[in-house]
N, C-alpha and C positions, 0 to 999 in steps of 0.2 A: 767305492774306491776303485781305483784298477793298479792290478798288483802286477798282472805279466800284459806281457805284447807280443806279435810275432812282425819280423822285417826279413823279408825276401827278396823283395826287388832288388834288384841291381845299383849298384851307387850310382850308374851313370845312365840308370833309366829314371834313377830318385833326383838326380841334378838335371834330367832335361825334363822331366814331369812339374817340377816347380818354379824352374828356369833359375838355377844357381847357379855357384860357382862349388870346388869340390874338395874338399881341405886332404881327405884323408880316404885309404880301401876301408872296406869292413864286409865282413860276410854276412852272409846271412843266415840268418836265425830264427829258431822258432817257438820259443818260451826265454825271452826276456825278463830279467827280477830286477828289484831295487839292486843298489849298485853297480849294476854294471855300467861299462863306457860307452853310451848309446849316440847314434847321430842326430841332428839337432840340427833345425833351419833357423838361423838369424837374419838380422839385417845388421851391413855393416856397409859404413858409408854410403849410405841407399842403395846397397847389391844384398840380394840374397845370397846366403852363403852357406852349406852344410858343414859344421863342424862335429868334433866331438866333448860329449862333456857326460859326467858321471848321472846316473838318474841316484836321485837321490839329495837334495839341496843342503847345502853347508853356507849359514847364512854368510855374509863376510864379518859381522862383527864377533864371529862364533871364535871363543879363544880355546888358545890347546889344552886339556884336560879337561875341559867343559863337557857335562853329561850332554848331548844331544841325540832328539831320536831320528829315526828314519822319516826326513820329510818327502816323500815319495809320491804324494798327491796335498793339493790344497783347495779346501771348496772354493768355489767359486761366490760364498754365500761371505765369506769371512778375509778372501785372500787380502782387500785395501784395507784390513785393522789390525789382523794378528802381526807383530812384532816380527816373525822369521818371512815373512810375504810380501808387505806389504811397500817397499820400497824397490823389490825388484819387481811387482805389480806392476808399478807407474815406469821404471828406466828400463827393466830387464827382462822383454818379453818374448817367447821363443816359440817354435812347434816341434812336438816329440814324432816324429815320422815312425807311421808302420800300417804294415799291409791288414793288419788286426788285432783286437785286443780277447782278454779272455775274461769270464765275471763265471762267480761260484754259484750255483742254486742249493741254499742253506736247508731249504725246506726237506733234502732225498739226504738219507746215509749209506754214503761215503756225500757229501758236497760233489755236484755233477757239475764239473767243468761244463760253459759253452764258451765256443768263438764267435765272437762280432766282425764281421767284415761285410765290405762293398759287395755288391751284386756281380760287379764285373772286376773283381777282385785291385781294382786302382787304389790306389795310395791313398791315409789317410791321415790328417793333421790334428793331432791332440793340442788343446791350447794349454801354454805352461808356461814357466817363469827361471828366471837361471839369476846365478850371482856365481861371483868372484872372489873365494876365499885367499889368502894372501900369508901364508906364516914364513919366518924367517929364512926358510929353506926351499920351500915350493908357494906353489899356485895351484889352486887347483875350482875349474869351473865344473859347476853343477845345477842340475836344474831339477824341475816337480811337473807334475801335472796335474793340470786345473781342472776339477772335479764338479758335475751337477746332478740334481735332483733325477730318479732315471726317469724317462720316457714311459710309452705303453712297450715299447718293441723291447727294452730291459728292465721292465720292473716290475716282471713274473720272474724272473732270473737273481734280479739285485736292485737295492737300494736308490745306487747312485751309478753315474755312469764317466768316462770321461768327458769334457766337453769339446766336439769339432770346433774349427774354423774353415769353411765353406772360402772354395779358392780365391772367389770374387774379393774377400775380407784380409787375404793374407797380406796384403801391402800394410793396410788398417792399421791391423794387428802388433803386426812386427816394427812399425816407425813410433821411437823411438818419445816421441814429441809428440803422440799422444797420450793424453795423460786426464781425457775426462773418463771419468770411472763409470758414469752412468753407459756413457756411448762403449764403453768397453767390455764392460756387462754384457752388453747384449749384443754384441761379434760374437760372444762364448756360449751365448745360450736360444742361438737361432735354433728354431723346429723343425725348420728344413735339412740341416745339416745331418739327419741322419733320413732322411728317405728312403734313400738308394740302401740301408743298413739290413742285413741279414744275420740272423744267428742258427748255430745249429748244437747236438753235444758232441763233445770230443773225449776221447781215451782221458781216464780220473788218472792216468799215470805222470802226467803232466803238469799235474799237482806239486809235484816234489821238482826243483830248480834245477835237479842235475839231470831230468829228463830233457832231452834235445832231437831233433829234426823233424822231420817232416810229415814223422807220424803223429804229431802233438796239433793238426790241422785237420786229421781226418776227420771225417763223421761214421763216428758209431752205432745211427740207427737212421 
């Protein structure tokens, strides 16, 4: 799964890195959780766009007082058949942007936080899914992030990992009116896409969601 993220870049080093347009500021951060208002690359009338939308998916057919849980990651193995995925699979596809993510090592007690990020610490593209909840009184858009099988470079750390989209695939990716699942499958689960991926451990403080800045990137040994 991947539960936090960290985003630092700048909004307007994130909108010419991808070549978008820029809806909204946002600061930056460095332990991201479900819920929060994260930014988020679309396509929108064949323009890239960075918006905002909740991490955390509420499908749209989700009615009010309805138990639902924290959809905050979707495998990649299941997202075109389970009921809450599989429709904005095919119409509602997005990238969760950040300069790196974090994955727990189960094996040590306390759980040892590491960070995942770029060599040259460049931006990177989680692939995910969004929808359009709609109740009487608001709107509210929300997306997941598309989870695979981990690697060698994560799979002494965890399970699973997120899945990249490798920048060459973001056009791919993101239009709209592709809709074959095999071919889309595999934009999500290129081996390439983490080459360039480095991991190190970072302070276990960071664990807890109310821990923030920039000391949640250190490396502690």
């Amino acid at each position: 799964m991947c539960g936090r993220f960290a985003l630092y870049s700048s909004p307007e080093e994130l909108a010419q890195y991808f070549s978008a347009t820029l809806s909204y500021q946002f600061a930056a951060r460095y332990n991201i959780a479900p819920t929060a208002i994260i930014p988020v690359l679309v396509q929108i009338d064949g323009e890239r766009a960075i918006v905002p939308m909740r991490w955390g998916l509420i499908p749209s057919w989700h009615s009010v007082g309805q138990t639902l849980g924290l959809l905050n990651n979707a495998k990649i193995e299941t997202v075109d058949t389970k009921p809450s995925f599989r429709a904005p699979f095919k119409r509602h596809r997005c990238l969760i942007i950040a300069n790196g993510f974090y994955e727990w090592d189960s094996s040590t007690k306390p759980k040892q936080p590491y960070y995942f990020h770029m060599k040259d610490d460049a931006p990177i593209a989680m692939a995910g899914i969004w929808d359009r909840w709609v109740s009487e009184d608001k709107s509210v858009e929300s997306c997941c992030i598309i989870t695979e099988p981990a690697n060698k470079i994560v799979s002494n750390v965890h399970d699973r990992m997120p899945a990249l989209i490798i920048p060459d695939d973001i056009d791919a990716w993101l239009k709209s009116s592709s809709q074959d699942i095999n071919i889309l499958k595999e934009l999500a689960s290129k081996n390439e896409s983490y080459k360039h991926i480095q991991k190190y451990p970072v302070t276990s403080k960071m664990s807890k969601a109310s821990f923030e800045g920039s000391n949640c990137i250190e490396r502690i040994r």
